[in-house]
PDB file as gemmi writes it, atoms N, CA and C in Angstrom:
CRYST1    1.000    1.000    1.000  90.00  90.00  90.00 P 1                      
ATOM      1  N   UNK A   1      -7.109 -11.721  13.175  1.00  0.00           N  
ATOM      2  CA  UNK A   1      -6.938 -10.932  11.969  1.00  0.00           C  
ATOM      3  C   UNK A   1      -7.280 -11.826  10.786  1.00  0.00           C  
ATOM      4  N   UNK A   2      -8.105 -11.425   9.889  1.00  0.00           N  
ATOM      5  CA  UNK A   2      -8.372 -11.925   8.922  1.00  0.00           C  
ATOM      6  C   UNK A   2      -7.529 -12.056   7.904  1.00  0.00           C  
ATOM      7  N   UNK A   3      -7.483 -12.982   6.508  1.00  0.00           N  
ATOM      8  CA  UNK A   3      -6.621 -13.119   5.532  1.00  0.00           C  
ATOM      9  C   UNK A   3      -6.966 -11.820   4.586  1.00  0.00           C  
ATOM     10  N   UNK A   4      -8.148 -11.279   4.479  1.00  0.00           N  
ATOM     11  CA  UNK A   4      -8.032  -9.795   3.670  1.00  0.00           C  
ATOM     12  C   UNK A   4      -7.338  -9.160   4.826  1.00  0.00           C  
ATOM     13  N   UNK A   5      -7.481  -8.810   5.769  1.00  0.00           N  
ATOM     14  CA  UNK A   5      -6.621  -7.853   6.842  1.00  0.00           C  
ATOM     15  C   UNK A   5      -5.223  -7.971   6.458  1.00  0.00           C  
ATOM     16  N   UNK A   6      -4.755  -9.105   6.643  1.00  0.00           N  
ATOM     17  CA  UNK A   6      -3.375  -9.624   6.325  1.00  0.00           C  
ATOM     18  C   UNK A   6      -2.828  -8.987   4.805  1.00  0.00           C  
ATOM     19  N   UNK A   7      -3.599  -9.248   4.041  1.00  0.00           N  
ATOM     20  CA  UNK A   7      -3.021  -8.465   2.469  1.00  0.00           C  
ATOM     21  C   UNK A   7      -3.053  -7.131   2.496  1.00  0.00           C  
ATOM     22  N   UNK A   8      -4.358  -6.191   2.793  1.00  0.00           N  
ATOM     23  CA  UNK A   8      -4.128  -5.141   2.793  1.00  0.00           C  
ATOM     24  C   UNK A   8      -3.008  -4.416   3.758  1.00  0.00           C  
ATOM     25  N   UNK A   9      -2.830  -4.974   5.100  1.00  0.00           N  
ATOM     26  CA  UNK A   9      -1.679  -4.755   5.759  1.00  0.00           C  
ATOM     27  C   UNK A   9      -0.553  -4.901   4.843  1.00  0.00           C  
ATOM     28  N   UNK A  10      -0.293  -6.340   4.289  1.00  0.00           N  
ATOM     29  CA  UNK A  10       1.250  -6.454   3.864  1.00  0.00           C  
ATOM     30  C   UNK A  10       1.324  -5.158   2.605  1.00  0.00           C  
ATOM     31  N   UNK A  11       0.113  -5.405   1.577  1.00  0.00           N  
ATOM     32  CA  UNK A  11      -0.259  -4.171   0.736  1.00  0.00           C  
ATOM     33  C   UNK A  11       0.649  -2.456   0.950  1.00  0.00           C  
ATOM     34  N   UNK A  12      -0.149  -2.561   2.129  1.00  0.00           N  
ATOM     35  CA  UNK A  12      -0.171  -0.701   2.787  1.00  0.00           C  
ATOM     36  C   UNK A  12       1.203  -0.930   3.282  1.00  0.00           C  
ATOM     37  N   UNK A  13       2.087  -1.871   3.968  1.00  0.00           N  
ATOM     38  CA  UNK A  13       3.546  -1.582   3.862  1.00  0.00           C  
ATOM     39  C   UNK A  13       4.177  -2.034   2.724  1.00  0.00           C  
ATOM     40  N   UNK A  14       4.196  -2.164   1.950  1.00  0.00           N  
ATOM     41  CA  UNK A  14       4.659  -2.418   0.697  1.00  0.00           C  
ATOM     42  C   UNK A  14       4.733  -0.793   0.012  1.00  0.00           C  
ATOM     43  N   UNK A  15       3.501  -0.484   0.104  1.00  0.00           N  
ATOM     44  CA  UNK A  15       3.125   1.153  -0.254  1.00  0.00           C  
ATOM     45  C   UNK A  15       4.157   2.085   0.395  1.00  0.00           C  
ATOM     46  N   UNK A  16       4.078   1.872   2.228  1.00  0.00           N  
ATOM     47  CA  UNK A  16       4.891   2.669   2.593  1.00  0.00           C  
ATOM     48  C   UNK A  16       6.725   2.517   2.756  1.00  0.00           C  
ATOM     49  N   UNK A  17       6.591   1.425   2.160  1.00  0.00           N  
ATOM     50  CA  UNK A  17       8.446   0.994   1.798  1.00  0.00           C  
ATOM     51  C   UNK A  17       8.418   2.243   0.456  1.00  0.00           C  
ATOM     52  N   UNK A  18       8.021   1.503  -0.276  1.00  0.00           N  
ATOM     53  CA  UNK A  18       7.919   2.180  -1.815  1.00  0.00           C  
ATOM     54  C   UNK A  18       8.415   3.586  -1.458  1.00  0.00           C  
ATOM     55  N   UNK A  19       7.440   4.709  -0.786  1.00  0.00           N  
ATOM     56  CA  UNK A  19       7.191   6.014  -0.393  1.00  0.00           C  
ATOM     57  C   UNK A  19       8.351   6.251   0.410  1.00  0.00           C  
ATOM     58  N   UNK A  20       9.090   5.291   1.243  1.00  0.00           N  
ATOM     59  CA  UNK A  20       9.844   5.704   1.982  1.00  0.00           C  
ATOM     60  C   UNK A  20      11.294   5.653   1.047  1.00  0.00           C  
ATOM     61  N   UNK A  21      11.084   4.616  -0.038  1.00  0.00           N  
ATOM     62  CA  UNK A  21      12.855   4.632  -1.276  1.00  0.00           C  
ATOM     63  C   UNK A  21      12.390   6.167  -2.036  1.00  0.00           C  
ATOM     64  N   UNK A  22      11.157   6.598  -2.210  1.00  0.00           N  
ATOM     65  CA  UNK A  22      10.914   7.691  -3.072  1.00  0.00           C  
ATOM     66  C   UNK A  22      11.353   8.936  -2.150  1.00  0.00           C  
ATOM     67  N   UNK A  23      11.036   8.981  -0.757  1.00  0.00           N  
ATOM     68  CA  UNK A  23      11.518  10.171  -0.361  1.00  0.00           C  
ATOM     69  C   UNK A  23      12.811  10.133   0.169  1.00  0.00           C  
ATOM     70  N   UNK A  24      13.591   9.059   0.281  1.00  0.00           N  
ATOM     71  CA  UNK A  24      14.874   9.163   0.982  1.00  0.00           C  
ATOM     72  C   UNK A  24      15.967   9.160  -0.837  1.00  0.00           C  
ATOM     73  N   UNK A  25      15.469   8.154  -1.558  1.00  0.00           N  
ATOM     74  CA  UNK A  25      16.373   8.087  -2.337  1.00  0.00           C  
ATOM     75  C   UNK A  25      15.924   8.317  -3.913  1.00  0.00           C  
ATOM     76  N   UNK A  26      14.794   9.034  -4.504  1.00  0.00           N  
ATOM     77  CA  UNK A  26      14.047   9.279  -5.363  1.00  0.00           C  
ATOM     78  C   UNK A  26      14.378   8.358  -6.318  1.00  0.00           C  
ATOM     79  N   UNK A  27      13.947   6.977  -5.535  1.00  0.00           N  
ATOM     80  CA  UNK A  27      13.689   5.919  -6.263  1.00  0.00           C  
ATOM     81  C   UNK A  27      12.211   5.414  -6.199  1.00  0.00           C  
ATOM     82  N   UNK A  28      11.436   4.858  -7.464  1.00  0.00           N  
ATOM     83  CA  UNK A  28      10.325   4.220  -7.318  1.00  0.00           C  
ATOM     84  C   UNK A  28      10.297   3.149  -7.869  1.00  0.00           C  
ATOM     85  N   UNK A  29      10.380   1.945  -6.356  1.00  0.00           N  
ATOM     86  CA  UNK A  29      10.652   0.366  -6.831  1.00  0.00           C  
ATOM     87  C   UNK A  29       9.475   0.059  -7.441  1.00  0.00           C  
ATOM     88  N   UNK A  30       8.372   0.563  -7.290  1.00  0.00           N  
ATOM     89  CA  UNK A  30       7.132  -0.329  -8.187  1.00  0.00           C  
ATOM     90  C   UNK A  30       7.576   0.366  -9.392  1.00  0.00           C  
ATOM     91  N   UNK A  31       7.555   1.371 -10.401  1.00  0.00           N  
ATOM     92  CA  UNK A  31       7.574   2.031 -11.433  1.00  0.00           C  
ATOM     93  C   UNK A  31       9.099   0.897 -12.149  1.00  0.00           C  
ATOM     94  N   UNK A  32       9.876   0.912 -11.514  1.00  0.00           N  
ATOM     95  CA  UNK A  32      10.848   0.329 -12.096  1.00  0.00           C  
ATOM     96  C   UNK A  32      10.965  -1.375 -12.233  1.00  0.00           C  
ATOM     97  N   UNK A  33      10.105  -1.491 -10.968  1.00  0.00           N  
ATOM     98  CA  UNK A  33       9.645  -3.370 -11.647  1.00  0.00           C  
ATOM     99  C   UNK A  33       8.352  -3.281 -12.576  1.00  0.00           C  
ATOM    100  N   UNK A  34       7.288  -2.330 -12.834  1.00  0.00           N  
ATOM    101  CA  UNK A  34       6.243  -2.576 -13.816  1.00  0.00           C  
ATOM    102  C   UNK A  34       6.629  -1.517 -14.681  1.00  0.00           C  
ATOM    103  N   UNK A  35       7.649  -1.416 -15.190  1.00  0.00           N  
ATOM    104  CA  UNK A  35       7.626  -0.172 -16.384  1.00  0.00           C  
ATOM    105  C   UNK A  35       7.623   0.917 -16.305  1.00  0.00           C  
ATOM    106  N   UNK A  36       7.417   1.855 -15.151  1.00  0.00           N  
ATOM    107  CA  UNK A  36       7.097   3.104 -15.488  1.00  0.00           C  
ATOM    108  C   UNK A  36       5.592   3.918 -14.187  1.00  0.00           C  
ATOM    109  N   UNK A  37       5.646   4.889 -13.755  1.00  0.00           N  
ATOM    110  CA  UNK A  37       4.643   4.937 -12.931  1.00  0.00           C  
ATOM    111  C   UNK A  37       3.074   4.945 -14.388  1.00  0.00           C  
ATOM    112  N   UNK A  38       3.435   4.975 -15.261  1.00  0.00           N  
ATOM    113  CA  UNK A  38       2.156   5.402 -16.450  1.00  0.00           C  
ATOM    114  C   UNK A  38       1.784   3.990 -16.759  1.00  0.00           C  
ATOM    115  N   UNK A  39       3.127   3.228 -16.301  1.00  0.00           N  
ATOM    116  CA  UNK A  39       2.863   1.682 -17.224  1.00  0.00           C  
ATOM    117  C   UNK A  39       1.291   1.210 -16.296  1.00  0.00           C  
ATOM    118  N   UNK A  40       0.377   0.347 -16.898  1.00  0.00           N  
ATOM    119  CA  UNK A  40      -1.241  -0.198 -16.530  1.00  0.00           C  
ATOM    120  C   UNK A  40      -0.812  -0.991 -14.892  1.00  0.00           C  
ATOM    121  N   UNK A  41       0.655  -1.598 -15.220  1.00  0.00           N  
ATOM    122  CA  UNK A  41       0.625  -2.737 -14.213  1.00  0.00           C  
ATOM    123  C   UNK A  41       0.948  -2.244 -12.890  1.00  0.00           C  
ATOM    124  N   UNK A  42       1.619  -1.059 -13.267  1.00  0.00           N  
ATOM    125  CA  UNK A  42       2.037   0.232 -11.401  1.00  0.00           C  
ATOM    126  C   UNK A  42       1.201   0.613 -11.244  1.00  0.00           C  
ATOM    127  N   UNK A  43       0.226   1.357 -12.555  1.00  0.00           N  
ATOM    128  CA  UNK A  43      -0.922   2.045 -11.715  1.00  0.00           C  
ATOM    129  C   UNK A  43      -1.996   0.898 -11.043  1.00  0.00           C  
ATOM    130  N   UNK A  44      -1.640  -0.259 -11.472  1.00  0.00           N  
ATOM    131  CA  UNK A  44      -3.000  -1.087 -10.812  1.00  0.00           C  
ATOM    132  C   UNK A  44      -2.061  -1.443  -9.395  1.00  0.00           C  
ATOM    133  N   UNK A  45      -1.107  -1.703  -9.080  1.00  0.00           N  
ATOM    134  CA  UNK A  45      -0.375  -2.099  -7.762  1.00  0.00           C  
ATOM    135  C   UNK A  45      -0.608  -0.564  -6.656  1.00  0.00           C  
ATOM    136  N   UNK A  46      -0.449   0.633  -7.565  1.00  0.00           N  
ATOM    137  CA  UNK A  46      -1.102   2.309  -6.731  1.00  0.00           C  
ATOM    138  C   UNK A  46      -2.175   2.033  -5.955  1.00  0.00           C  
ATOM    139  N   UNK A  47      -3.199   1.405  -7.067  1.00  0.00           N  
ATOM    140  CA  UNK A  47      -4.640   1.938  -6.873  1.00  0.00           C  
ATOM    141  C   UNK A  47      -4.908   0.586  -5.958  1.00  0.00           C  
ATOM    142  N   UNK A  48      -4.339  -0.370  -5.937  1.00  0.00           N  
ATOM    143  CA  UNK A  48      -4.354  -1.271  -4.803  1.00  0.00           C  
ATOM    144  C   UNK A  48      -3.935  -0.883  -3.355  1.00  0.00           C  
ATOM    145  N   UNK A  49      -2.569  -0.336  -3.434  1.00  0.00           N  
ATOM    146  CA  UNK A  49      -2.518   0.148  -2.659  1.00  0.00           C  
ATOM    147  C   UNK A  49      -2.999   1.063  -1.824  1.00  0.00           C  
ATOM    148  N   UNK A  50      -3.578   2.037  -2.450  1.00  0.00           N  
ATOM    149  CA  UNK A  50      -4.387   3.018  -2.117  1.00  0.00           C  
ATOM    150  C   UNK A  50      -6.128   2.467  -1.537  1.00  0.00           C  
ATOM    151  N   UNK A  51      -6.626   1.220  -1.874  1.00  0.00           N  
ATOM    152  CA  UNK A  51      -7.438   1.038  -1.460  1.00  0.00           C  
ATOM    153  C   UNK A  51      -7.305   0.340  -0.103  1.00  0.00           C  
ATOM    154  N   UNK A  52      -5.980  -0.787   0.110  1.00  0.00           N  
ATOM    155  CA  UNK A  52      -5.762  -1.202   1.171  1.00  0.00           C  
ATOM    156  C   UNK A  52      -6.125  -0.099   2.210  1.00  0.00           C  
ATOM    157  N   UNK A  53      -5.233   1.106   2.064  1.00  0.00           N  
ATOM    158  CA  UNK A  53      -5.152   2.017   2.999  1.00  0.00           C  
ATOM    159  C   UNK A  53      -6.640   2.465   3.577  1.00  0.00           C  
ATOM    160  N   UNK A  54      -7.519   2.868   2.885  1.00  0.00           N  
ATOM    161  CA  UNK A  54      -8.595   3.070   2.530  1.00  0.00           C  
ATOM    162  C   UNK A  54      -9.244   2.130   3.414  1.00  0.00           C  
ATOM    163  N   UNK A  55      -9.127   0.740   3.107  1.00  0.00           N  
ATOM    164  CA  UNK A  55     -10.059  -0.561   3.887  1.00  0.00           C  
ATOM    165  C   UNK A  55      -9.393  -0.465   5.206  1.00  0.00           C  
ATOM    166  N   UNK A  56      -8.038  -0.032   5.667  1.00  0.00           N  
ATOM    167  CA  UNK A  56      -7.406  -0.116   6.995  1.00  0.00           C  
ATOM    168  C   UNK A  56      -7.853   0.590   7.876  1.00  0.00           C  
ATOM    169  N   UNK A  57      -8.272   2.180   7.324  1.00  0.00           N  
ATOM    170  CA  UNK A  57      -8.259   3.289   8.063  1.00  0.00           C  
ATOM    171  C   UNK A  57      -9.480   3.134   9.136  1.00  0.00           C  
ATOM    172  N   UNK A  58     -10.532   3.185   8.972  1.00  0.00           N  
ATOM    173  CA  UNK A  58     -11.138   2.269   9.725  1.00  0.00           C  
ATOM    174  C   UNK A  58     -11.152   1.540  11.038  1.00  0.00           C  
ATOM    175  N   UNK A  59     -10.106   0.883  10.990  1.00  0.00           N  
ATOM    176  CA  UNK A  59      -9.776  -0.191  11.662  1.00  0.00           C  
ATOM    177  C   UNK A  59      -8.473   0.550  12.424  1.00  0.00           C  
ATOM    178  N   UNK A  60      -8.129   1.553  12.074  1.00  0.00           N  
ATOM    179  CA  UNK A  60      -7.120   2.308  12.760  1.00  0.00           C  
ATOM    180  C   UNK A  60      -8.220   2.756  14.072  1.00  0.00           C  
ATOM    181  N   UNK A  61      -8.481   3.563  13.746  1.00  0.00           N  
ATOM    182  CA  UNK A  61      -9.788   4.598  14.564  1.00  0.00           C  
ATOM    183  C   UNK A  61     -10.850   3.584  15.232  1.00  0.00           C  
ATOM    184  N   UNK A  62     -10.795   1.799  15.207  1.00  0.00           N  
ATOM    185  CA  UNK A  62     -11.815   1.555  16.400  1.00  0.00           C  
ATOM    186  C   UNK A  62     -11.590   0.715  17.244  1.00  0.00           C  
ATOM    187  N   UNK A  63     -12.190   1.003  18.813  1.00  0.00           N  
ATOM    188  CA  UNK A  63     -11.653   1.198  19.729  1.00  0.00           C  
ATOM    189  C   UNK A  63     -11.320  -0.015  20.122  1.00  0.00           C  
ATOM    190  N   UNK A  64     -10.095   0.097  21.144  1.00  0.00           N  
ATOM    191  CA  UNK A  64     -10.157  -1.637  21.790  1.00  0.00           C  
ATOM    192  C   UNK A  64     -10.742  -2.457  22.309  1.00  0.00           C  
ATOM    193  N   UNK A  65     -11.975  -2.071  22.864  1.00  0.00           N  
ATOM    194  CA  UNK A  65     -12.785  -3.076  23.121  1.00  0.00           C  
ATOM    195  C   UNK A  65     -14.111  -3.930  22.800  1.00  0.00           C  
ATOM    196  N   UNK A  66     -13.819  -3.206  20.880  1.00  0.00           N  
ATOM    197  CA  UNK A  66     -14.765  -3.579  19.951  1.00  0.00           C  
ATOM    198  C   UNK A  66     -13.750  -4.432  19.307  1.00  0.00           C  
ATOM    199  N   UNK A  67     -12.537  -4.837  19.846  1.00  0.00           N  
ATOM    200  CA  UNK A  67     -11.184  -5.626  19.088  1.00  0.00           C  
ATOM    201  C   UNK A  67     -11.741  -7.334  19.755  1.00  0.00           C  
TER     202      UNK A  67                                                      
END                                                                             
């Protein structure tokens, strides 16, 4: 596994912690450590996140013996 693999992984669970305090306890830990979901510095940790996922998916869907 590569060191980008490794970030976007830790990334995309970071994302899905986040998603999981928002639907169990309608809390949003990024919005409340960068200001706000509007504040520049959440939406850039989102749109990170959202790309991790993006670079993972991929790599979900191919097969094991191209691993």
């Amino acid at each position: 596994m590569s060191s980008l693999d490794r970030i976007a992984l830790a990334l995309a669970i970071i994302g899905a912690l986040n998603w999981g305090l928002v639907g169990f306890f309608k809390f949003d830990l990024v919005a409340a450590l960068f200001g706000g979901q509007a504040a520049a510095l959440s939406r850039i940790v989102y749109a990170l996140v959202g790309l991790c996922g993006a670079y993972l998916l991929p790599k979900l869907f191919r097969s094991a013996a191209a691993r």
